[in-house]
C-alpha positions as MATLAB code, in Angstrom:
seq = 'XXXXXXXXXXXXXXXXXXXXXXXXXXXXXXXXXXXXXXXXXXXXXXXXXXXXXXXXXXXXXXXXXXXXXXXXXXXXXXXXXXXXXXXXXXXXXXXXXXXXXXXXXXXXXXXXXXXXXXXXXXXXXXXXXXXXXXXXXXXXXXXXXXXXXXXXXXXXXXXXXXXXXXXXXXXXXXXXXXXXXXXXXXXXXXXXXXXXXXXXXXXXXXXXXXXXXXXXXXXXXXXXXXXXXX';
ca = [
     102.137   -9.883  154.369;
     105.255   -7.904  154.724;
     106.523   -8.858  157.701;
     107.874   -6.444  160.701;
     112.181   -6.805  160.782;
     113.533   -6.725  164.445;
     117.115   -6.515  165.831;
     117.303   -7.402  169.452;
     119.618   -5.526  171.495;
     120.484   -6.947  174.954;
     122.978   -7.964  176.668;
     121.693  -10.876  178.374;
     121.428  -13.827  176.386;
     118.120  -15.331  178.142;
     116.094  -12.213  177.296;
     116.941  -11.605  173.692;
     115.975  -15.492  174.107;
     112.623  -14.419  175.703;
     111.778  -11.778  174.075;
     112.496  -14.045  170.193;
     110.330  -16.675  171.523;
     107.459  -13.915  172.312;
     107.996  -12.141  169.060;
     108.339  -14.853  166.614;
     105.095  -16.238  167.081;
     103.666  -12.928  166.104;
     102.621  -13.573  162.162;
     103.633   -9.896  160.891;
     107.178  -10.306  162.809;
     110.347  -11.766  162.506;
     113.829  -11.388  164.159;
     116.380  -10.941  161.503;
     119.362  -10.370  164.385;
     120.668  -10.025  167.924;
     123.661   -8.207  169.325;
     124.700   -7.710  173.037;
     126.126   -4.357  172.881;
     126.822   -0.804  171.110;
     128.901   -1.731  168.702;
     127.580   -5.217  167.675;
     123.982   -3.430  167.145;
     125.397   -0.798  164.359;
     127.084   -3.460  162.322;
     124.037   -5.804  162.803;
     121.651   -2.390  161.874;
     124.596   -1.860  158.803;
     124.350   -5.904  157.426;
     120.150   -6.561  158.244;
     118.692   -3.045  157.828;
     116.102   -3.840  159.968;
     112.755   -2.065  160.619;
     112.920   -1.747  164.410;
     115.598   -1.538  166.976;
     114.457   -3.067  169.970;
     116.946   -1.487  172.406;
     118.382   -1.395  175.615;
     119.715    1.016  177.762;
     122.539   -0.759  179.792;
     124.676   -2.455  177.178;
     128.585   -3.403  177.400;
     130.488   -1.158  175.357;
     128.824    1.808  175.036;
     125.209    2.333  175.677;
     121.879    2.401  174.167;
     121.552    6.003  174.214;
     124.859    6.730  172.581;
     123.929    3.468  169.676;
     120.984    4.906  169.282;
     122.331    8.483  168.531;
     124.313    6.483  166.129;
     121.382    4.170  164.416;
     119.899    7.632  163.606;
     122.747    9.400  162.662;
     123.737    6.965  160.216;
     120.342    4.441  159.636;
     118.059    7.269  160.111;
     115.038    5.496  158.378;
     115.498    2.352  161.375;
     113.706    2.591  164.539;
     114.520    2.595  167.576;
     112.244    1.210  170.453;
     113.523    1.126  173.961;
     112.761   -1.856  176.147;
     114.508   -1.441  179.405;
     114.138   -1.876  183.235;
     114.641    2.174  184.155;
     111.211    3.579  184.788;
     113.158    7.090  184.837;
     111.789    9.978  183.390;
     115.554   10.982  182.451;
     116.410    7.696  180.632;
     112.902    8.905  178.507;
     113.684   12.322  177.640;
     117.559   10.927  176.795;
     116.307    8.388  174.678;
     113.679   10.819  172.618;
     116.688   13.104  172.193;
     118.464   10.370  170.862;
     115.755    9.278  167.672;
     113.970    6.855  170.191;
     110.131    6.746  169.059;
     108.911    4.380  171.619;
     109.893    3.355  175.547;
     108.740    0.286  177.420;
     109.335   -1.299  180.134;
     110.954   -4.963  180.561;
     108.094   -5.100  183.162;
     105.198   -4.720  181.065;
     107.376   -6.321  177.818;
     104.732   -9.603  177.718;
     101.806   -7.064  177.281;
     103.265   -3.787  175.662;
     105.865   -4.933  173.474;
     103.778   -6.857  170.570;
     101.684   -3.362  170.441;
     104.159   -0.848  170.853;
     106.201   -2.545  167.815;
     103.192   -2.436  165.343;
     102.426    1.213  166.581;
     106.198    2.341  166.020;
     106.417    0.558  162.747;
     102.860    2.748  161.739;
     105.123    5.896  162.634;
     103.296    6.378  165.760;
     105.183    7.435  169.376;
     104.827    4.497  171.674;
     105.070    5.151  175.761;
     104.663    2.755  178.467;
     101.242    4.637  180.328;
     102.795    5.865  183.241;
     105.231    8.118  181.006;
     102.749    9.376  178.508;
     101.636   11.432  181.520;
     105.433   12.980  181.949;
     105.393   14.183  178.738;
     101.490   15.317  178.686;
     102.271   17.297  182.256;
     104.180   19.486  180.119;
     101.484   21.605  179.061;
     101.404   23.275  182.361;
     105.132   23.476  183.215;
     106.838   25.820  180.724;
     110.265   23.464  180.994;
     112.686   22.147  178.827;
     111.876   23.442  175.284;
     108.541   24.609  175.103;
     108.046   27.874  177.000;
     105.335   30.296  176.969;
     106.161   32.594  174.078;
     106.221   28.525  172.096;
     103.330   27.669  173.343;
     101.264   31.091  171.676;
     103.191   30.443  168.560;
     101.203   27.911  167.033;
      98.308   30.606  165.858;
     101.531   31.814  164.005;
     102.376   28.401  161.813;
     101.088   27.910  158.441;
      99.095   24.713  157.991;
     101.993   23.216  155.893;
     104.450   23.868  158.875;
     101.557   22.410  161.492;
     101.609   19.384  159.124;
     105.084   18.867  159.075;
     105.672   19.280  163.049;
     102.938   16.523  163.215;
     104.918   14.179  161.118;
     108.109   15.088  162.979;
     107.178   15.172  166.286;
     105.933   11.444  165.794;
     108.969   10.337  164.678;
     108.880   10.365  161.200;
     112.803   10.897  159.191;
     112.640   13.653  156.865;
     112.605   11.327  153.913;
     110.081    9.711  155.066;
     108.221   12.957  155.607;
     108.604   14.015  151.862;
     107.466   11.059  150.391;
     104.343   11.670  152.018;
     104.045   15.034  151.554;
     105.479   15.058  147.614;
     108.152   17.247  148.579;
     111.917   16.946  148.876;
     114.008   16.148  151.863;
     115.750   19.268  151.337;
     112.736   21.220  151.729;
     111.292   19.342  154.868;
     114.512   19.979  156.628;
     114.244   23.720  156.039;
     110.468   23.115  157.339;
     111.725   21.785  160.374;
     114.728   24.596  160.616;
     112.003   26.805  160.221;
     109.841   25.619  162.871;
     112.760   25.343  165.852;
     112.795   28.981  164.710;
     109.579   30.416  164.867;
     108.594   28.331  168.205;
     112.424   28.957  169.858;
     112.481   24.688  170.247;
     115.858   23.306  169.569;
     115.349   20.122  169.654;
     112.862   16.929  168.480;
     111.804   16.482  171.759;
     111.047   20.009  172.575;
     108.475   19.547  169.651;
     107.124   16.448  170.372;
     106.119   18.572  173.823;
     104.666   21.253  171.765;
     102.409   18.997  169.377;
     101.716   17.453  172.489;
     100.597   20.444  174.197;
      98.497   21.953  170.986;
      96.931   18.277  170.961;
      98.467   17.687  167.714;
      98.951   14.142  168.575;
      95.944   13.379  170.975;
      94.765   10.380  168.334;
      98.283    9.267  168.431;
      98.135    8.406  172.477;
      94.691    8.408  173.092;
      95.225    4.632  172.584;
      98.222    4.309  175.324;
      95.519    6.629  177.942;
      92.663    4.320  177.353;
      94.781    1.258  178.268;
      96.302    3.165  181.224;
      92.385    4.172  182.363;
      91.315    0.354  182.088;
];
């Protein structure tokens, strides 16, 4: 079994404590590092390569958002999954901007974190309940990257270019992308340039808002809804 690589990124040393004891029990994880700020987590990212980020916001140095807008800049096929204590639906647009693909709460950690891992590793967005509904109330406000004329363009998109915002939109790199698809990076990039165009989105999470509202991803979060219902 190949196991799942995590890098803990805290700054207090009794929860990247916690949170390794919870995770290494799991048998398809291990934690490869820990760092307690910005600047330890991209040379720890640099030296382990791991799979998943597990990130905070509120770090010395500088902060989660601006490592992880680093982590993708320069690791782009890591992960990054926020755990964190703001239940703010700023902090979760912020961090999707950033490269984030999943956002938990330190609330919920003992329950969510273990699934939201092995559903970020799959390629999957991951979204503590309560937020999946921020994003999915989207469809009837025309805010913040998806406005009307976007959301009639998707009659307009071939079904190559309704694959690839799929595969974007959950977080997938552009490498990553082309292997499945048997095409090169180069050409998923100009894919994705081309999409921003046609839909007038200009950024990742302006799309994940318009798969979102076409339903492109309702098997992706149907998951996170159920659990919410029960």
């Amino acid at each position: 079994m190949n196991q799942i690589r995590l890098l803990i990124v805290d700054d207090h040393p009794v929860v990247r404590a916690g949170l390794k004891t919870l995770l290494s029990v799991q048998p398809d994880m291990v934690v490869v590092g820990e760092a307690a700020d910005g600047e330890a987590a991209l040379e720890q990212v640099a030296a382990l390569r791991p799979d998943i980020v597990i990130m905070d916001i509120t770090l010395g140095g500088f902060s989660g958002l601006e490592a992880t807008r680093q982590i993708k800049k320069r690791f782009p096929e890591t992960k990054v999954l926020v755990l964190t204590m703001h239940e703010s639906e700023e902090y979760l647009r912020l961090m999707l901007e950033a490269g984030a693909t999943g956002y938990v709460l330190k609330k919920a950690a003992n329950t969510e974190l273990v699934v939201a891992i092995r559903a970020v590793q799959r390629g999957e967005i991951y979204l503590y309940p309560s937020f999946t509904r921020i994003l999915l109330a989207d469809r009837f406000h025309g805010h913040e990257g998806v406005n009307r004329s976007a959301q009639d363009s998707i009659e307009r998109l071939s079904d190559r270019e309704r694959q690839v915002l799929r595969l974007v939109a959950q977080g997938y790199t552009s490498r990553e992308i082309a292997e499945q698809l048997y095409l090169s990076a180069r050409t998923i990039e100009t894919y994705r340039s081309r999409l921003m165009s046609k839909l007038g989105i200009k950024s990742r999470v302006g799309l994940v808002r318009f798969a979102l509202s076409q339903g492109l991803l309702d098997d992706v979060i149907d998951g996170v809804q159920d659990k919410d219902v029960k």
